[in-house]
TIVEX-896635 format. One record per residue (C-alpha): residue number from 0; residue in three letters; y, z, x. Coordinates in nm, 3 decimals, decimal comma. Each point is the difference from the previous one (the first is absolute). Last residue first. Example, Ala and Ser with C-alpha at 12.3 -4.5 7.8 and 13.67 -1.06 7.14 Angstrom:
<rs>
+-----+------+---------+---------+---------+
:  nr : rest :       Y :       Z :       X :
+-----+------+---------+---------+---------+
:   1 :  Ser :  -0,106 :   0,714 :   1,367 :
:   0 :  Ala :  -0,344 :   0,066 :  -0,137 :
+-----+------+---------+---------+---------+
</rs>
This chain:
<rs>
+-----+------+---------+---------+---------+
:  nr : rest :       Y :       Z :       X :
+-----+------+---------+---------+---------+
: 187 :  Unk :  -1,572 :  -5,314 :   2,435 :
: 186 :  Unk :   0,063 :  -0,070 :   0,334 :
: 185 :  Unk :  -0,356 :  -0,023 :   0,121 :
: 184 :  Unk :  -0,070 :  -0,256 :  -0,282 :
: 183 :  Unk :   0,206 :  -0,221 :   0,047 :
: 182 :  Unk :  -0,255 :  -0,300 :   0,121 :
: 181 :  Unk :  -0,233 :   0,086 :  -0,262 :
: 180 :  Unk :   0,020 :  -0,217 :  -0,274 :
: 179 :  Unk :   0,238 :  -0,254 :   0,146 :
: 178 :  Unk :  -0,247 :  -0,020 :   0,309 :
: 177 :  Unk :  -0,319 :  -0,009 :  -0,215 :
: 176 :  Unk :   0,066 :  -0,346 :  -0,148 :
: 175 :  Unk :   0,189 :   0,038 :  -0,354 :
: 174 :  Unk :  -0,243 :  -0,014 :  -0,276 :
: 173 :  Unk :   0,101 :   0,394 :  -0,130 :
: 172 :  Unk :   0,345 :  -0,194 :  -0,086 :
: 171 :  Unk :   0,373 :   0,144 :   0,072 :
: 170 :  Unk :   0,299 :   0,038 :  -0,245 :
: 169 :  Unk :   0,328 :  -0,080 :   0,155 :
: 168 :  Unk :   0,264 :   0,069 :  -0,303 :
: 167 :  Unk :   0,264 :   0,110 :   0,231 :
: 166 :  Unk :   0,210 :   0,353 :  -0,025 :
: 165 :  Unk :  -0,102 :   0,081 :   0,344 :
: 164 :  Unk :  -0,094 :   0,379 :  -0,124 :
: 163 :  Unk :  -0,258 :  -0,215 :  -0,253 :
: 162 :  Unk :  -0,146 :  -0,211 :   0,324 :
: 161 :  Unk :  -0,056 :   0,318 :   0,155 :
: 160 :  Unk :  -0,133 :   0,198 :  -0,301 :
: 159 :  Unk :  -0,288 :  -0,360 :   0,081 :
: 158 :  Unk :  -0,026 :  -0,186 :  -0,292 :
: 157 :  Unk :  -0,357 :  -0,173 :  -0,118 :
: 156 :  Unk :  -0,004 :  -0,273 :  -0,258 :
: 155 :  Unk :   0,008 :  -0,297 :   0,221 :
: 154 :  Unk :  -0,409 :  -0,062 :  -0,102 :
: 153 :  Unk :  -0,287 :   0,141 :   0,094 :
: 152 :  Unk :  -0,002 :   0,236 :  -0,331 :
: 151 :  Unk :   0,055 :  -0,311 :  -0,234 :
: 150 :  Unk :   0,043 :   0,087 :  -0,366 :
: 149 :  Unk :  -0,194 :   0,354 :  -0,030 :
: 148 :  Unk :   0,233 :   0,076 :   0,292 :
: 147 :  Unk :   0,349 :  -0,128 :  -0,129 :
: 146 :  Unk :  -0,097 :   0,166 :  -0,352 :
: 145 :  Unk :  -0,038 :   0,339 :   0,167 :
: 144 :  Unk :   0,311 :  -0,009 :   0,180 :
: 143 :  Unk :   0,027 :   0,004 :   0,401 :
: 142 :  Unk :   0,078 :   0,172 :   0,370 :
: 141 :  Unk :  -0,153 :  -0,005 :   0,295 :
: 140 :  Unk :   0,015 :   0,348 :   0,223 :
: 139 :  Unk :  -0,077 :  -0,002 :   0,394 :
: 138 :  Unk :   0,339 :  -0,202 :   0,011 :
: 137 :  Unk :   0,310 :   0,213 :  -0,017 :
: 136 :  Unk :  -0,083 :   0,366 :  -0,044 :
: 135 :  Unk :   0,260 :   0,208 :   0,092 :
: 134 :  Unk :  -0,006 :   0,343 :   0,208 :
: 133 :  Unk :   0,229 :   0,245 :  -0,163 :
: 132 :  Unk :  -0,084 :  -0,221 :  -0,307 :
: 131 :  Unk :   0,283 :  -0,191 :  -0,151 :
: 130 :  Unk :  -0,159 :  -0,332 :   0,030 :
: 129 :  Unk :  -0,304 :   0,150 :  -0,151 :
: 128 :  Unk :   0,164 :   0,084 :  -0,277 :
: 127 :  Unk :   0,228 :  -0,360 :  -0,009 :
: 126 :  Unk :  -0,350 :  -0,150 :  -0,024 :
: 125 :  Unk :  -0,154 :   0,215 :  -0,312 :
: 124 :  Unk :   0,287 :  -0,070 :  -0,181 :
: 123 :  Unk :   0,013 :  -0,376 :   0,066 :
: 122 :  Unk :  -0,335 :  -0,005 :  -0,106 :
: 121 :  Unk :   0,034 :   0,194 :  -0,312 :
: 120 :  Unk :   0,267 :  -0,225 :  -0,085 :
: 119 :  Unk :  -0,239 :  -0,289 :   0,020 :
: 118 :  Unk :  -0,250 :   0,162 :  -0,268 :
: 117 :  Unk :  -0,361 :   0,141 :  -0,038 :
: 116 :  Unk :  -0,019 :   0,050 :   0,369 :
: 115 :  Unk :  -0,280 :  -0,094 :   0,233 :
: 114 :  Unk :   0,036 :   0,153 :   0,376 :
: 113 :  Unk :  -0,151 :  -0,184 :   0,297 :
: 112 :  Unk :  -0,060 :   0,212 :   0,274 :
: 111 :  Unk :  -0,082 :  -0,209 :   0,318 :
: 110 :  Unk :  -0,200 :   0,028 :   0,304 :
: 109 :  Unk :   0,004 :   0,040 :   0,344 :
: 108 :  Unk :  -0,310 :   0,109 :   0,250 :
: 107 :  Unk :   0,060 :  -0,080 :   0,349 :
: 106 :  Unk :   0,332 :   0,189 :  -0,029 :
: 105 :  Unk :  -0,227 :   0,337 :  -0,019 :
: 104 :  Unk :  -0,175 :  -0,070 :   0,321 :
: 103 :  Unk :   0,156 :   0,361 :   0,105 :
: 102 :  Unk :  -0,209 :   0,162 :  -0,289 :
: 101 :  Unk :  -0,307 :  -0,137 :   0,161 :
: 100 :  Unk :  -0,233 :  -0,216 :  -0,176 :
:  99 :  Unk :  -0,324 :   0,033 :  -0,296 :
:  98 :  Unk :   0,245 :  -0,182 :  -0,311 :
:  97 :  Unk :   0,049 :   0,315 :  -0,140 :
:  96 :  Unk :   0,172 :   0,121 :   0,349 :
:  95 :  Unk :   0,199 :  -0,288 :   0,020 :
:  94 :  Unk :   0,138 :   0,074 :  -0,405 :
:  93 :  Unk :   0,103 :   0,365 :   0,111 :
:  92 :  Unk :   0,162 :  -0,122 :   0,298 :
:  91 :  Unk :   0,323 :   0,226 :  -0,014 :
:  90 :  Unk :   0,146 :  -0,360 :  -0,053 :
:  89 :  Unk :  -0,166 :  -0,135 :  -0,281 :
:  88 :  Unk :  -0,082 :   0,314 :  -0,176 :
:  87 :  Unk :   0,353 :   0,104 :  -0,022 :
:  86 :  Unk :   0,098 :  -0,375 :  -0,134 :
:  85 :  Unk :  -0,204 :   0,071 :  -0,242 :
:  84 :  Unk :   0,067 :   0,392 :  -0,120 :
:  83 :  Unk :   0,390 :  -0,164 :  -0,006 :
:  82 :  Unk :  -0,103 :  -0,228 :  -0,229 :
:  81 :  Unk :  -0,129 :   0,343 :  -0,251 :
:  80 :  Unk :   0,327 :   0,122 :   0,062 :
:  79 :  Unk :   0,162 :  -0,288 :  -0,099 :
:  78 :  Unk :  -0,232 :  -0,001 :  -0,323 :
:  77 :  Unk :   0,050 :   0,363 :  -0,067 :
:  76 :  Unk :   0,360 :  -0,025 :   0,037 :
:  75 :  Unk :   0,048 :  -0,272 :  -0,240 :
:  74 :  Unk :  -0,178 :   0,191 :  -0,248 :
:  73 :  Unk :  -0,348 :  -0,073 :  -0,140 :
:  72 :  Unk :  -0,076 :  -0,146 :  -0,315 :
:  71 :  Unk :   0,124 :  -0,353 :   0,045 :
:  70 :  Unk :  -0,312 :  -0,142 :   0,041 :
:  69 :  Unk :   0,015 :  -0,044 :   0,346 :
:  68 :  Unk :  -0,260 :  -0,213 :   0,118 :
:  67 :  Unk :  -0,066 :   0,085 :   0,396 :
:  66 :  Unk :  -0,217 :  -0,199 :   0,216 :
:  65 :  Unk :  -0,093 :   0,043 :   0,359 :
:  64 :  Unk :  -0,019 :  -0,322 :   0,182 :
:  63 :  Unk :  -0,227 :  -0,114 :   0,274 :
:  62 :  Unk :  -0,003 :  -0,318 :   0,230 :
:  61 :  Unk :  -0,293 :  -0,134 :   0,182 :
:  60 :  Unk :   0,005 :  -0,311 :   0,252 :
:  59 :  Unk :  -0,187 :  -0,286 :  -0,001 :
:  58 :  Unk :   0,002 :  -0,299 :   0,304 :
:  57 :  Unk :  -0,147 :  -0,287 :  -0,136 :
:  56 :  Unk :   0,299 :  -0,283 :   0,145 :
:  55 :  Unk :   0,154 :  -0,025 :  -0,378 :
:  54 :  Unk :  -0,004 :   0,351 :   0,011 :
:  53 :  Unk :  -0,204 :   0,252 :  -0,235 :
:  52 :  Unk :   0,178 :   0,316 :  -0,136 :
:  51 :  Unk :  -0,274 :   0,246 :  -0,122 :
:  50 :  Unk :   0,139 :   0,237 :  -0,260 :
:  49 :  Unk :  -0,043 :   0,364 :  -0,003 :
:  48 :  Unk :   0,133 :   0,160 :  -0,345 :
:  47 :  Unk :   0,021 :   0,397 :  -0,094 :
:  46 :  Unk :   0,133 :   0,112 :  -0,334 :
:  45 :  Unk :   0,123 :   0,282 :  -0,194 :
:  44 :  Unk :   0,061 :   0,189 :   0,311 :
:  43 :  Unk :  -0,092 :   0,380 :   0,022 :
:  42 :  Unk :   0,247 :   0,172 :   0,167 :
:  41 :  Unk :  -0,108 :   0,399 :   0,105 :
:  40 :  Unk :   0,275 :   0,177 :   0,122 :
:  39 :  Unk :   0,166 :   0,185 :   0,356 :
:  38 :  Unk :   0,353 :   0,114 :  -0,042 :
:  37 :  Unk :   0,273 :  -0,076 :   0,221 :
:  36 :  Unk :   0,239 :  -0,096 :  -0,270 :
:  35 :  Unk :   0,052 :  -0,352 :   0,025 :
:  34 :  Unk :  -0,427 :  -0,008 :  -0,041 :
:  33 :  Unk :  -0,283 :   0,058 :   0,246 :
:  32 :  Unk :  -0,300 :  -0,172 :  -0,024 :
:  31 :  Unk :  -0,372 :   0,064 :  -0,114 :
:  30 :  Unk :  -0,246 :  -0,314 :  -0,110 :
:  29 :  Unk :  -0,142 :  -0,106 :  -0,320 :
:  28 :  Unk :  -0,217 :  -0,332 :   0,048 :
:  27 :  Unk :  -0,297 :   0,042 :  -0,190 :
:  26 :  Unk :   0,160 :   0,277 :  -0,254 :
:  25 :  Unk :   0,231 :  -0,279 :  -0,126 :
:  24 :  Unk :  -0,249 :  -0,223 :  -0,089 :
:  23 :  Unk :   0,142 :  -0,339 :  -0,079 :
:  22 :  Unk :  -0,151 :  -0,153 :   0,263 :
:  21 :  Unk :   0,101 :  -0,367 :   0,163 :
:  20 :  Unk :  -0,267 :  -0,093 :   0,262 :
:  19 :  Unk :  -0,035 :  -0,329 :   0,221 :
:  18 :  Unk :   0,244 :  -0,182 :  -0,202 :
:  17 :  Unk :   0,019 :  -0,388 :   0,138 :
:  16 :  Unk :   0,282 :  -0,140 :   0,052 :
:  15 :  Unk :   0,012 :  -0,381 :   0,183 :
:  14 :  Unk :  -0,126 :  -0,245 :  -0,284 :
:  13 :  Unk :   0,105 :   0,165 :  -0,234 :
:  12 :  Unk :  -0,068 :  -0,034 :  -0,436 :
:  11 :  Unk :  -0,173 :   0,341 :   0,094 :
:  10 :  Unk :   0,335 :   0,164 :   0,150 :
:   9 :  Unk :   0,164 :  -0,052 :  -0,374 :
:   8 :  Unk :  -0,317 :   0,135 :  -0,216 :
:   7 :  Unk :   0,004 :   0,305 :   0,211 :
:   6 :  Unk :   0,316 :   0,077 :   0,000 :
:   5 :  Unk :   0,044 :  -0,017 :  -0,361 :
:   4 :  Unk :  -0,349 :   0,106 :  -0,055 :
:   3 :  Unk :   0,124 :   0,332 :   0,196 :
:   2 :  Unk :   0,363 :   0,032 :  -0,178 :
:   1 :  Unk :  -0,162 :   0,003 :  -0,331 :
:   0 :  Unk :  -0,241 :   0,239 :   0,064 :
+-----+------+---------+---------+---------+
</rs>
């Protein structure tokens, strides 16, 4: 609950964000996806968050993120597996087909995985695992600590596993316009 009012209390003092739902029911949005080893599962995300991006010219956009706060009690491979379940459900256009389209509109509906470690280290961890994935993962996932996102959650907190296999210390912010958000996306 932490995270939420964090986010919550930070997009509020905007005048551009707005959060049009953010559940912490993992039941409400559980979907089915296939994991590194071919095997079809259940994930149920900790959290689910639509924000409303308003321009300076009116025109809004939507942007959704599904959040994961690792607690430290789940192995490494569960938690890259777990990514991989995302990214699955992006592009076999699981997520499309929950939002009412086609599977083939599936790059009309991005969004973001933002994973919430107790520690740094556990981020770089996590990162270099789905580096070394058969298939990496280099953007769909965001990256930070705890303390980082009770402490400003829209700020440069968030590292891409590509920015960690780059060695740099290029952290990204959720208040970016929608092109550095989602531009990437299709290559994951």
């Amino acid at each position: 609950m932490d995270v939420k009012a964090a986010f919550v209390n930070a997009i509020n003092t905007t005048e551009q964000l707005a959060i049009t739902e953010f559940s912490t029911w993992p039941r409400l949005h559980e979907f089915k996806a296939y994991n590194r080893q071919g095997r079809q599962v259940l994930v149920q995300p900790d959290g689910y968050i639509r924000v409303q991006t308003t321009e300076a010219d009116g025109r809004s956009s939507q942007h959704t993120f599904f959040l994961e706060l690792d607690r430290s009690t789940e192995t490494l491979e569960v938690l890259t597996d777990r990514c991989h379940c995302y990214r699955d459900h992006y592009r076999s256009g699981g997520f499309a087909r929950c939002n009412g389209a086609s599977s083939d509109r599936f790059k009309q509906f991005p969004f973001r995985v933002l994973v919430v470690c107790k520690g740094s280290q556990r981020c770089d961890n996590i990162a270099e695992r789905l580096l070394r994935n058969a298939s990496p993962i280099g953007s769909q996932v965001w990256l930070t600590t705890l303390q980082e996102t009770i402490s400003n959650p829209l700020g440069s907190i968030w590292r891409k596993p590509r920015d960690h296999q780059a060695g740099t210390s290029h952290k990204v912010s959720i208040e970016s316009p929608a092109r550095s958000l989602f531009g990437d996306l299709p290559t994951l």
